[in-house]
MARROVO-513344 format. One record per residue (C-alpha): residue in one letter; x, y, z. Coordinates in steps of 0.5 Angstrom, whole numbers, plus 500, padded with zeros to 3 digits. Each point is the difference from the previous one (the first is absolute). Example, Ala and Ser with C-alpha at 12.3 -4.5 7.8 and 13.67 -1.06 7.14 Angstrom:
BEGIN
{residu = A&x = 525&y = 491&z = 516}
{residu = S&x = 502&y = 507&z = 498}
This chain:
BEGIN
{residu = X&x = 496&y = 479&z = 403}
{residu = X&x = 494&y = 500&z = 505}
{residu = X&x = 504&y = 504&z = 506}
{residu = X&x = 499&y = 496&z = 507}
{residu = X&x = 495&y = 504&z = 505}
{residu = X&x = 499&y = 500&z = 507}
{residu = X&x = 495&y = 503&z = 503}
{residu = X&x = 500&y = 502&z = 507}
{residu = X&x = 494&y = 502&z = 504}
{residu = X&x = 498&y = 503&z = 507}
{residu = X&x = 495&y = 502&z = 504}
{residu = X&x = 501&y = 507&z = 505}
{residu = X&x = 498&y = 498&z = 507}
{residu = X&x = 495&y = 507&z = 500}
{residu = X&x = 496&y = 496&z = 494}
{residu = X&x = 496&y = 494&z = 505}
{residu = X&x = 494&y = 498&z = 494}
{residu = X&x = 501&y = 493&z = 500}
{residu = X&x = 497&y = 495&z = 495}
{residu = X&x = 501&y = 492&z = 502}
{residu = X&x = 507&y = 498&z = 502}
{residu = X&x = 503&y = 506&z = 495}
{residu = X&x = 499&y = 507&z = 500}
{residu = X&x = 496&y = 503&z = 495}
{residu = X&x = 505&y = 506&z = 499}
{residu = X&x = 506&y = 494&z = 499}
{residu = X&x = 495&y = 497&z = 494}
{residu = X&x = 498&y = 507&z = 496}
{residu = X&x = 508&y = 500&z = 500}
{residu = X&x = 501&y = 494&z = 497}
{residu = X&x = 495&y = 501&z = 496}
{residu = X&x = 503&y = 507&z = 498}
{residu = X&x = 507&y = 497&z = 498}
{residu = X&x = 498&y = 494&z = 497}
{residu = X&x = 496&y = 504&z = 494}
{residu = X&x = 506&y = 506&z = 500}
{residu = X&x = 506&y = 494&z = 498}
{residu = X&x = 495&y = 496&z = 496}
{residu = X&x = 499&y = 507&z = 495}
{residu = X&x = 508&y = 501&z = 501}
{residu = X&x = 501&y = 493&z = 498}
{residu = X&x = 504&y = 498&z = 507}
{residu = X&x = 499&y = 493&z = 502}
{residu = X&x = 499&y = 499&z = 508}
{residu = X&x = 504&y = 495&z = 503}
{residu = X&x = 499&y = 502&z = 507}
{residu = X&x = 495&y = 503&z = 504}
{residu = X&x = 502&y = 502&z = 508}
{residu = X&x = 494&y = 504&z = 504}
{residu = X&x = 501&y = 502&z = 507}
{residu = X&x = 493&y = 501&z = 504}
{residu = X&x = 500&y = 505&z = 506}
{residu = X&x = 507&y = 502&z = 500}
{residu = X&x = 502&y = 508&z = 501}
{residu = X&x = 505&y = 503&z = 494}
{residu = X&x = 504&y = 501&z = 505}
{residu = X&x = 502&y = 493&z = 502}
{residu = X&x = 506&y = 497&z = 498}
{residu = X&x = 499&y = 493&z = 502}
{residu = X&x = 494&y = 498&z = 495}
{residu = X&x = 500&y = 493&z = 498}
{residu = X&x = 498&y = 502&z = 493}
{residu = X&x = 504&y = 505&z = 499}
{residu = X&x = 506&y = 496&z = 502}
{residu = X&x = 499&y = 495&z = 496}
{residu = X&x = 499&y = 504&z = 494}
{residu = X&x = 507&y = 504&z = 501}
{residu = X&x = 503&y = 493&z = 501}
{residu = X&x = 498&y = 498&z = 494}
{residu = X&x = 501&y = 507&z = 496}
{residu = X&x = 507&y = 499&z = 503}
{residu = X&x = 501&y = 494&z = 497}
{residu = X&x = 498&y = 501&z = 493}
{residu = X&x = 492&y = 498&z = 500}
{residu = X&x = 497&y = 506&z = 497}
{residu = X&x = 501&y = 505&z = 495}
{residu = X&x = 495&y = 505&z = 503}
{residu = X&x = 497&y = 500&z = 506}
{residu = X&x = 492&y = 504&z = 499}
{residu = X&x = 496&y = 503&z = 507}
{residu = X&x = 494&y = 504&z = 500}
{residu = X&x = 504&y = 507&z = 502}
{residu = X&x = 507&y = 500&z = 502}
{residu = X&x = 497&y = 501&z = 508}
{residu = X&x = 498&y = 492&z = 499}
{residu = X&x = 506&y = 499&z = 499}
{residu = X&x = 504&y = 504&z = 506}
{residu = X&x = 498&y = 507&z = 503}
{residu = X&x = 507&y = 501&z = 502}
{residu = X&x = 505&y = 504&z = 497}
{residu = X&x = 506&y = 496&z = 502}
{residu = X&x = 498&y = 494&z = 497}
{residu = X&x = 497&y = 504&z = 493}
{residu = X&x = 508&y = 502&z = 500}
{residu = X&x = 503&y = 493&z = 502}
{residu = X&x = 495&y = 497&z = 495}
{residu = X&x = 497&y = 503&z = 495}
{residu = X&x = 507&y = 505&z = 499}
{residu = X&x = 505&y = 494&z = 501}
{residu = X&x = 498&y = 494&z = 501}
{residu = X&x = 495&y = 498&z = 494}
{residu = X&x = 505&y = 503&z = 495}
{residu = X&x = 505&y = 496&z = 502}
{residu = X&x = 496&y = 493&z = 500}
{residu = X&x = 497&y = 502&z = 494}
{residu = X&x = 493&y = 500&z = 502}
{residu = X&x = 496&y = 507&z = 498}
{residu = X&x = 494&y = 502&z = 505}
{residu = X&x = 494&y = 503&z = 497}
{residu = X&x = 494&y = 503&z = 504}
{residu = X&x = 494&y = 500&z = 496}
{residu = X&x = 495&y = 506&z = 503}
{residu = X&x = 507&y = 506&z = 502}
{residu = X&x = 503&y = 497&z = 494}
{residu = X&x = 507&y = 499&z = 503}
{residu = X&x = 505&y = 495&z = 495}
{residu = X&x = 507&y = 501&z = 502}
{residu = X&x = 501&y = 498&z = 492}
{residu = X&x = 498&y = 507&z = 498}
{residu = X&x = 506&y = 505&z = 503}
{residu = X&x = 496&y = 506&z = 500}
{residu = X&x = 495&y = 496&z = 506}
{residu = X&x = 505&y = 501&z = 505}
{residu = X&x = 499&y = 507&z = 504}
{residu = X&x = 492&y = 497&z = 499}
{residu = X&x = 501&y = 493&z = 504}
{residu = X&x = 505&y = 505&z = 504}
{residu = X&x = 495&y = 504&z = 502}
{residu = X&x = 494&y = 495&z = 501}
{residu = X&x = 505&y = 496&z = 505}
{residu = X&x = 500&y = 507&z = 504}
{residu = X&x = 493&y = 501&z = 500}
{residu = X&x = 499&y = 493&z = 502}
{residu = X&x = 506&y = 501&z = 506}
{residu = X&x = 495&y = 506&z = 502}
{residu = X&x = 494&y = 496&z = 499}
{residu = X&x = 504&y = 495&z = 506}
{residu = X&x = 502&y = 505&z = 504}
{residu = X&x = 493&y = 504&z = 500}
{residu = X&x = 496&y = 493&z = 501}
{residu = X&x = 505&y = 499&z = 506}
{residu = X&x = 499&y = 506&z = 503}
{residu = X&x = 492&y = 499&z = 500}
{residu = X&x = 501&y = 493&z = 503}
{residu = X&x = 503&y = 503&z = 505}
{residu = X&x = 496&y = 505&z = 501}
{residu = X&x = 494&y = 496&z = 501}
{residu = X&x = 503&y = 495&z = 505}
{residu = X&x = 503&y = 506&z = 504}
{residu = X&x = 492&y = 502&z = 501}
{residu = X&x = 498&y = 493&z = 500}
{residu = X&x = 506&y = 499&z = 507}
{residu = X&x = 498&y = 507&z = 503}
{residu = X&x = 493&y = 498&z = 500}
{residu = X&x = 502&y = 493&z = 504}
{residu = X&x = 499&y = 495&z = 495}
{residu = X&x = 503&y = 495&z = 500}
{residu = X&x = 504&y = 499&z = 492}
{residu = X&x = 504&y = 494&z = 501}
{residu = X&x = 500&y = 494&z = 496}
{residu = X&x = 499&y = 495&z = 505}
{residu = X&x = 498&y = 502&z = 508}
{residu = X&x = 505&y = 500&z = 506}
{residu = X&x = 501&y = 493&z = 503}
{residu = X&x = 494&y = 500&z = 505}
{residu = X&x = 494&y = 503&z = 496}
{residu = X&x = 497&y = 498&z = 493}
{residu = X&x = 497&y = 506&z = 494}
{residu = X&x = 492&y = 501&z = 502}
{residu = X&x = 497&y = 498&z = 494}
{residu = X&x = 494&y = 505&z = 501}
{residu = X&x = 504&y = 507&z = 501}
{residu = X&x = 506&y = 500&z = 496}
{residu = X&x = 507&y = 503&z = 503}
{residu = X&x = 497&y = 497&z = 508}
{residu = X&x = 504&y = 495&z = 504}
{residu = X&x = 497&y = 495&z = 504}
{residu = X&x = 502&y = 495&z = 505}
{residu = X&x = 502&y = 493&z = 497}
{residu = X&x = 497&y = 495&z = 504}
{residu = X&x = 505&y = 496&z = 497}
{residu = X&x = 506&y = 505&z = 503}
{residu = X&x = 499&y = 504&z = 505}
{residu = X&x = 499&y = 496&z = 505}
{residu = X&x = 508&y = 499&z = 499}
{residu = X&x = 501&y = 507&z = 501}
{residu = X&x = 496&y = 501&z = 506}
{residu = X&x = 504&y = 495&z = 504}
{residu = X&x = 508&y = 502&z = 498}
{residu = X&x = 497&y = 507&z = 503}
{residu = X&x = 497&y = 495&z = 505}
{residu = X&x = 507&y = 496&z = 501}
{residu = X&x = 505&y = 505&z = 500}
{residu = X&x = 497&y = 505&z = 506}
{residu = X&x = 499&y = 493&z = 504}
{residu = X&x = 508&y = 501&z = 499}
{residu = X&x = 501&y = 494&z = 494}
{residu = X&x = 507&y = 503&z = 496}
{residu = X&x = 498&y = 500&z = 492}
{residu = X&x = 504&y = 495&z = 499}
{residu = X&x = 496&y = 495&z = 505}
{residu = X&x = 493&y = 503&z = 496}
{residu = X&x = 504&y = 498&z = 493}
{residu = X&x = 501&y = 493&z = 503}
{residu = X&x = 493&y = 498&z = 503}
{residu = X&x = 497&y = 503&z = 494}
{residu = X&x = 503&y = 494&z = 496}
{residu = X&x = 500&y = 495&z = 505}
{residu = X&x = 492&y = 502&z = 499}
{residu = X&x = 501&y = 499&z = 492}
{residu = X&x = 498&y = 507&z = 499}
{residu = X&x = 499&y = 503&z = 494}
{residu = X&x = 506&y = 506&z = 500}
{residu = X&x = 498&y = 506&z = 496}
{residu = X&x = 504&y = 499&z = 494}
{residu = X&x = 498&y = 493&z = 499}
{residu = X&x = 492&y = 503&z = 500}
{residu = X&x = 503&y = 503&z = 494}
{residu = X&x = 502&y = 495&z = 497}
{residu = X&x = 508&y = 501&z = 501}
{residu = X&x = 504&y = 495&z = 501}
{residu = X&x = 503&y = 501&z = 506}
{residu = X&x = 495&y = 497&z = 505}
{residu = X&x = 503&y = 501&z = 508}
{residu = X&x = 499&y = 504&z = 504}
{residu = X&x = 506&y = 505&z = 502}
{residu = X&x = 501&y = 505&z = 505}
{residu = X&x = 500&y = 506&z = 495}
{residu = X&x = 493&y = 498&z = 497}
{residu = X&x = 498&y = 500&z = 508}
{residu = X&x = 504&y = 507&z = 501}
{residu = X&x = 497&y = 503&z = 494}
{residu = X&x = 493&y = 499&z = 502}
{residu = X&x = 500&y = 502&z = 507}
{residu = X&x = 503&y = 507&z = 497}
{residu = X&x = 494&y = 500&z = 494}
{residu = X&x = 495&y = 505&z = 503}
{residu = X&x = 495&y = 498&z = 495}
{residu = X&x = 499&y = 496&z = 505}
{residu = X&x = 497&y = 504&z = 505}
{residu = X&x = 496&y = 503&z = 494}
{residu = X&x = 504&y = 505&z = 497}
{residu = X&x = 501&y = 500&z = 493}
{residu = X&x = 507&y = 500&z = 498}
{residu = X&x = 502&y = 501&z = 491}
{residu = X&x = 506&y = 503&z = 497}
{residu = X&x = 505&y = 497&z = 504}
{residu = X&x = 503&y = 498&z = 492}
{residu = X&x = 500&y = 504&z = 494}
{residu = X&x = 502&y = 499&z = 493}
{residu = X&x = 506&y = 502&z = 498}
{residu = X&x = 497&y = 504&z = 493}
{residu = X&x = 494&y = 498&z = 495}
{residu = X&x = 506&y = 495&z = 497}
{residu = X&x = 501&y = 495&z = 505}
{residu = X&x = 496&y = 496&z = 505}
{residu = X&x = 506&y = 500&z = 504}
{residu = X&x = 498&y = 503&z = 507}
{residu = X&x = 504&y = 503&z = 504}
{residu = X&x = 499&y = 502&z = 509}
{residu = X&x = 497&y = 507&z = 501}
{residu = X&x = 501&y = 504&z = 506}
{residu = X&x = 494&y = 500&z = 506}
{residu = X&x = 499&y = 507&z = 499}
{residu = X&x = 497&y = 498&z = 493}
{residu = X&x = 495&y = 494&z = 503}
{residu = X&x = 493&y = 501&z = 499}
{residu = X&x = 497&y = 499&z = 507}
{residu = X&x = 493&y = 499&z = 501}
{residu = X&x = 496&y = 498&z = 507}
{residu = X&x = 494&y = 496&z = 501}
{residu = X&x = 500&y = 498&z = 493}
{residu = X&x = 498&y = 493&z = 502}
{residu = X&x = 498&y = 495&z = 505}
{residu = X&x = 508&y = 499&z = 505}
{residu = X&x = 502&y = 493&z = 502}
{residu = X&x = 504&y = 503&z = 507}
{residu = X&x = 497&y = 506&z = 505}
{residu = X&x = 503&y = 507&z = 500}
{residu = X&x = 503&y = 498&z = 506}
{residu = X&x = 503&y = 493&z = 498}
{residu = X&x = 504&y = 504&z = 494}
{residu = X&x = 502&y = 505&z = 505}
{residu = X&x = 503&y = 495&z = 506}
{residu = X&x = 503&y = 495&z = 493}
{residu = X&x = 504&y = 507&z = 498}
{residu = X&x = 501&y = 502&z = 507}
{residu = X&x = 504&y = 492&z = 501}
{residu = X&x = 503&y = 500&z = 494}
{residu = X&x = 503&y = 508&z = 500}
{residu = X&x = 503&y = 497&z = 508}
{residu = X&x = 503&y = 494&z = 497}
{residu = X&x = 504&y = 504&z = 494}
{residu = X&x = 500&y = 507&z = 504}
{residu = X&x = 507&y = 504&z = 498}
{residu = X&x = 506&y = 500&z = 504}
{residu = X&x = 500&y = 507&z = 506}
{residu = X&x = 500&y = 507&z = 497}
{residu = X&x = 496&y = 497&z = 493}
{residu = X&x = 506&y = 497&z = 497}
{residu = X&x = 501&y = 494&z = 497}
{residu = X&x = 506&y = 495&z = 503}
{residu = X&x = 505&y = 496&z = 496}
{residu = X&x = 495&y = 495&z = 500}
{residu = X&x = 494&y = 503&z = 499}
{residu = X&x = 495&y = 495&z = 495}
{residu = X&x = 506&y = 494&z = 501}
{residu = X&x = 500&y = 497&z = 507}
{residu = X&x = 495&y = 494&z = 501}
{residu = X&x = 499&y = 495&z = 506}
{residu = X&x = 504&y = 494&z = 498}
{residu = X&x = 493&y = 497&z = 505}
{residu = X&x = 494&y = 502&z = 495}
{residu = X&x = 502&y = 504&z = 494}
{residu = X&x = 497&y = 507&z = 504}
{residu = X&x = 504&y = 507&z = 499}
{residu = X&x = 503&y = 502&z = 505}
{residu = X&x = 499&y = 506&z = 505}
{residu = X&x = 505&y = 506&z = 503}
{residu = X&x = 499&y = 501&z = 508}
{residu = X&x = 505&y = 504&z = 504}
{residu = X&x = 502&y = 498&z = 507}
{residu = X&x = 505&y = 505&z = 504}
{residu = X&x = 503&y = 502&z = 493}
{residu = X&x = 501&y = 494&z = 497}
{residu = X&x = 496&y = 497&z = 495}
{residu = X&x = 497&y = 494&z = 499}
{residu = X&x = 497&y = 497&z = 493}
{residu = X&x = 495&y = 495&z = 503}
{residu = X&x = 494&y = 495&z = 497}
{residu = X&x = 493&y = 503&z = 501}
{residu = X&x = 496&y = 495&z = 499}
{residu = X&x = 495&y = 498&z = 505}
{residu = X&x = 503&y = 493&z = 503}
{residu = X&x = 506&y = 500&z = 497}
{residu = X&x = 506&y = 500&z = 504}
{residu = X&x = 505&y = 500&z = 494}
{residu = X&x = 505&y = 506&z = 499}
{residu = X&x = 503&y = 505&z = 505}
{residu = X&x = 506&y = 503&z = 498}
{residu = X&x = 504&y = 507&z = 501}
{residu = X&x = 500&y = 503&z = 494}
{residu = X&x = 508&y = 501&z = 500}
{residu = X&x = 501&y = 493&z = 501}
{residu = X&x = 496&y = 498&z = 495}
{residu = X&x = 504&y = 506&z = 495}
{residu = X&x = 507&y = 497&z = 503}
{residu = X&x = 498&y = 493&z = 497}
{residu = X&x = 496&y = 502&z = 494}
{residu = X&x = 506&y = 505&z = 499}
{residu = X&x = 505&y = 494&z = 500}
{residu = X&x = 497&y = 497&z = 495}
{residu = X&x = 499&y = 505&z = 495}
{residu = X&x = 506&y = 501&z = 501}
{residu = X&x = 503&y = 493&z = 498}
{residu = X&x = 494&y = 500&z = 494}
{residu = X&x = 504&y = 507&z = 498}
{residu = X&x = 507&y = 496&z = 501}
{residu = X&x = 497&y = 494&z = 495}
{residu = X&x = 496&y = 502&z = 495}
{residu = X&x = 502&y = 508&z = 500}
{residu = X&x = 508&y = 501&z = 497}
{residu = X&x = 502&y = 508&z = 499}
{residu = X&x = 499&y = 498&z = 493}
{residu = X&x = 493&y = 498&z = 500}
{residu = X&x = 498&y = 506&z = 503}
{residu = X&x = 503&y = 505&z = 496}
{residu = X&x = 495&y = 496&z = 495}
{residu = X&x = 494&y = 501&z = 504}
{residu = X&x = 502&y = 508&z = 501}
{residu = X&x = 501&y = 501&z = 493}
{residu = X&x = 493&y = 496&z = 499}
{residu = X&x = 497&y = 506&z = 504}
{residu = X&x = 503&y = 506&z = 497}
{residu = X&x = 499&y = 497&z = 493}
{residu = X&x = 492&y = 499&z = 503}
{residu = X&x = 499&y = 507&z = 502}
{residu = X&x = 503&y = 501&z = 494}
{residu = X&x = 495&y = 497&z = 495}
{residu = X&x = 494&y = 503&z = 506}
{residu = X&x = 501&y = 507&z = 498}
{residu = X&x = 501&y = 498&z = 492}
{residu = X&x = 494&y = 497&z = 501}
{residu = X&x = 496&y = 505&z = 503}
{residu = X&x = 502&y = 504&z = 495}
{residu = X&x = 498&y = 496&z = 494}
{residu = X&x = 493&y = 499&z = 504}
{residu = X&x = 499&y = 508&z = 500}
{residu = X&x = 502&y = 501&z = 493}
{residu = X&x = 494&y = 495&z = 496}
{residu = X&x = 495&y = 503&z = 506}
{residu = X&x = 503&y = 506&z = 497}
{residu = X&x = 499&y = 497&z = 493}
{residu = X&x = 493&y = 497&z = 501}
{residu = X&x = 498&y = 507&z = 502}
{residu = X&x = 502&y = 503&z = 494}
{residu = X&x = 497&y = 495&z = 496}
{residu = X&x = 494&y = 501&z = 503}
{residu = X&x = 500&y = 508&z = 499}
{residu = X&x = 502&y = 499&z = 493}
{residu = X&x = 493&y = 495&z = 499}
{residu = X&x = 496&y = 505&z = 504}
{residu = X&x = 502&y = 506&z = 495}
{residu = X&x = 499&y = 496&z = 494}
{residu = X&x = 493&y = 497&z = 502}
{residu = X&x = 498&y = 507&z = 501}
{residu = X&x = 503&y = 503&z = 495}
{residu = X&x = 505&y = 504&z = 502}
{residu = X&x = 505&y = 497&z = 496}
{residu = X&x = 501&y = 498&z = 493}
{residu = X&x = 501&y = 493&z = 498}
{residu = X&x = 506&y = 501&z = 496}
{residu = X&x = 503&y = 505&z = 506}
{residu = X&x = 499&y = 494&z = 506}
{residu = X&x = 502&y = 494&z = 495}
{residu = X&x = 507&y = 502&z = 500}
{residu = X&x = 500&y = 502&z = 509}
{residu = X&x = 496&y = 493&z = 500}
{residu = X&x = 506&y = 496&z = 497}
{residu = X&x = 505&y = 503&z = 504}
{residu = X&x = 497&y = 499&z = 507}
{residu = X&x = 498&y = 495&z = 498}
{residu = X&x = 507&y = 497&z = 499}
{residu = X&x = 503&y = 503&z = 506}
{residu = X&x = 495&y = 497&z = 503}
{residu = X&x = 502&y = 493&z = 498}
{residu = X&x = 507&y = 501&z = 501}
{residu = X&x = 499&y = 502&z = 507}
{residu = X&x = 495&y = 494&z = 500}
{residu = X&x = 506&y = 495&z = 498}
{residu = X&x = 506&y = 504&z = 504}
{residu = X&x = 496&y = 498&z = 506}
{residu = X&x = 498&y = 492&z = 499}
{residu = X&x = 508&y = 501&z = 498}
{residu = X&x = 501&y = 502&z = 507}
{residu = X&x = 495&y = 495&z = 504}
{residu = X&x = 503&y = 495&z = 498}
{residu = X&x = 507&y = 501&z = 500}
{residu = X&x = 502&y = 497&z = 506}
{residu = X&x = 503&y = 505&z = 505}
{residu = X&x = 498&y = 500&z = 508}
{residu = X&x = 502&y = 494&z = 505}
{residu = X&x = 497&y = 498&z = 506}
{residu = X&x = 504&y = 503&z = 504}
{residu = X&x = 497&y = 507&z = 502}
{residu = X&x = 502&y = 506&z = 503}
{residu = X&x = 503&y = 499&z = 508}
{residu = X&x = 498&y = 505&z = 504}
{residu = X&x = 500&y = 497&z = 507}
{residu = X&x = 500&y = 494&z = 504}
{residu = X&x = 492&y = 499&z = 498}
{residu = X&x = 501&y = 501&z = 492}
{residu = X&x = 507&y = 495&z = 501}
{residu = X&x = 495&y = 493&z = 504}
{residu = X&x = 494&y = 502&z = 495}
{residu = X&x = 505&y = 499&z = 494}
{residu = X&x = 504&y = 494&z = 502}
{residu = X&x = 494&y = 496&z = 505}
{residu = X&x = 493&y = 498&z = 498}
{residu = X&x = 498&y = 498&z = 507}
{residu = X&x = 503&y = 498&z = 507}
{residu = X&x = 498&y = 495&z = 504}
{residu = X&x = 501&y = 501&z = 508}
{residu = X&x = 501&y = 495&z = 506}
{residu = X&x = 499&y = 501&z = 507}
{residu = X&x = 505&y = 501&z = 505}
{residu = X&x = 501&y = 497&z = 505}
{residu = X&x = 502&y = 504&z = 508}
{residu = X&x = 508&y = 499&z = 499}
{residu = X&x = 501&y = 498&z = 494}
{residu = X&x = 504&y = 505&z = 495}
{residu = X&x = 498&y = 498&z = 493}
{residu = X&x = 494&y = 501&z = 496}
{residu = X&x = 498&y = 495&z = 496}
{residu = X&x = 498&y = 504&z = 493}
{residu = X&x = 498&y = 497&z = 493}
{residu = X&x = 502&y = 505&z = 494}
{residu = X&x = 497&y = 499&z = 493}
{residu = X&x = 503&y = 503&z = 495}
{residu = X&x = 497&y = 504&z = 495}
{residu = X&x = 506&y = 496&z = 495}
């Protein structure tokens, strides 16, 4: 009975010779597999190729469809080049190659590494080419990273599209020019907002123009002017030609999800390319939007800092003090909306809480939301110290490489320490995706003053005028449930 082959194929990122449409590294490994099942009479049902996709990356298309169909029993081998084609991650080389093939039925075989996972003395081989790959990954990333460090401390531009307002030049690469197209956008909000427009008015008069909003320009769906995209560019100081990067970081070499770095760690360099506002346009925006947001008196935030908005025209509100009192007040430039105390404002938003609390927020359900907290913390700490036990483990490992590549250390001695950090290493892994998803925590949060309690319970208040003699003030609560 000829056996049902798949032959999987891919092509590293790092390889960039290319022949026609498709690869001729994809082609030489075809060409590889076909004449290894031939010889071992295997009948290939199915061949899956994935071009210009890193061993890293879980969500290749090929690769998906290929562990669909082992998994519904399409195959009784699966045949690669090098078991590096197949993944570069051990985890998965644990997941697949140890667990799931053997109860699908399904035999993996590599042809240059001669990993099979129906020879049981293979297993501590396929174990020890999955850690020399996971190293490989980590060793590449690094590199990368470090290339694209020196690229972004040399004032190059590395991004793979250019920022609204600029294009790529096409005859220096890593240089920003402005957009024709662009930038005379970017020019008028500055212009507009110091002639006294709020970002509000700027967003709106852009769409009545039908101007294309920066996400539309990359193709996104959203395609209206909001006053956060106008907010977000009169804060970019790329636009007075200082080149800003590393505002987002990769989490680790296995995923490309990003995370937000502190501005400490930002590549900052100045006069990298042609700026679309003055020094002193820049400065009088910053000096105007620091004066519409400035902090309560003695630098400590109020109550409602970051909440309260004019009812009038959506603008922030500002603190002034007259006499001892203060007063929240819509620093817009024209408009006459909201001008309140700010004990007054607090003793109506404070009723109001306090009758959402009544409603919504029985004694029980907030023995409930406390215990969330506690179990939260809880979770924090242990998952800490799952984190500080694989870096631990990942260190080790890693040693334990260095001192068997140089020799320092028989192959029969770093077998059996490789197989137990290896499975520390493992459960570790296993115990922290277990604590990840287990679902502790609440929205809730920890009350620690006035402040804390609005910015937990309200996501925005919007305040009215009022009037001489008057004793309400008219304030809209949206709440964050």
């Amino acid at each position: 009975m000829h056996e049902r082959t798949a032959i999987y194929c891919r092509l590293s990122e790092e390889d960039t010779i290319k022949e026609g449409g498709e690869s001729q590294s994809i082609q030489n490994q075809k060409q590889l597999l076909r004449q290894y099942a031939a010889r071992h009479g295997w009948d290939i049902t199915a061949e899956f190729s994935d071009d210009d996709y890193a061993g890293a990356d879980r969500s290749r298309p090929a690769f998906r469809a290929l562990l669909e169909g082992a998994e519904q029993g399409r195959y009784d081998i699966i045949l690669c080049k090098t078991q590096s084609r197949f993944t570069r991650e051990m985890e998965l080389v644990e997941h697949y190659l140890h667990d799931c093939f053997p109860r699908w039925g399904v035999r993996f075989v590599s042809v240059v590494d001669h990993a099979d996972t129906a020879v049981q003395g293979n297993k501590k081989a396929r174990q020890i080419n999955g850690l020399i790959n996971e190293w490989y990954l980590e060793d590449l990333s690094d590199n990368i990273r470090a290339v694209l460090t020196s690229r972004r401390k040399s004032g190059l531009h590395i991004g793979s599209t250019a920022l609204y307002g600029y294009q790529k030049d096409s005859d220096h690469r890593g240089h920003l020019i402005p957009d024709p197209q662009t930038a005379w956008v970017v020019r008028q909000i500055f212009d507009w907002f110091l002639a006294g427009d709020s970002q509000r008015t700027i967003a709106q008069r852009l769409n009545l123009q039908g101007v294309p909003c920066p996400s539309a320009c990359k193709g996104r769906q959203d395609t209206v002017w909001r006053d956060g995209a106008v907010r977000t560019i009169l804060h970019n100081e790329m636009y007075r030609g200082c080149l800003v990067q590393g505002r987002y970081g990769s989490e680790s070499y296995k995923t490309r999800r990003n995370r937000a770095r502190p501005k400490t760690l930002w590549y900052r360099v100045e006069n990298t390319h042609e700026p679309l506002v003055s020094a002193e346009q820049w400065t009088r925006v910053q000096e105007k939007i620091r004066a519409h947001t400035r902090p309560c008196r003695k630098g400590q935030a109020g109550a409602f800092s970051g909440l309260v908005f004019c009812a009038a025209c959506g603008h922030a509100l500002g603190v002034t003090s007259t006499r001892g009192v203060r007063y929240l007040h819509c620093t817009a430039e024209g408009c006459k909306g909201a001008f309140v105390p700010e004990q007054a404002l607090g003793e109506a938003i404070t009723m109001q809480v306090t009758q959402f609390m009544k409603e919504y927020l029985t004694d029980d359900k907030i023995k409930i939301l406390r215990e969330k907290e506690r179990q939260g913390q809880k979770a924090d700490a242990q998952d800490r110290r799952y984190h500080t036990q694989i870096d631990r483990l990942e260190k080790s490992l890693h040693l334990l490489y260095l001192d068997r590549a140089a020799g320092r250390i028989s192959e029969e001695t770093a077998q059996p320490i490789l197989e137990r950090l290896t499975c520390e290493k493992a459960q570790a892994e296993q115990e922290l995706i277990h604590l990840q998803t287990m679902p502790v925590g609440g929205t809730y949060g920890t009350w620690n003053g006035t402040h804390d309690q609005m910015q937990h319970l309200i996501r925005r208040i919007e305040v009215g005028r009022r009037r001489t003699g008057e004793n309400t003030v008219t304030a809209e609560v949206f709440w964050r449930f």
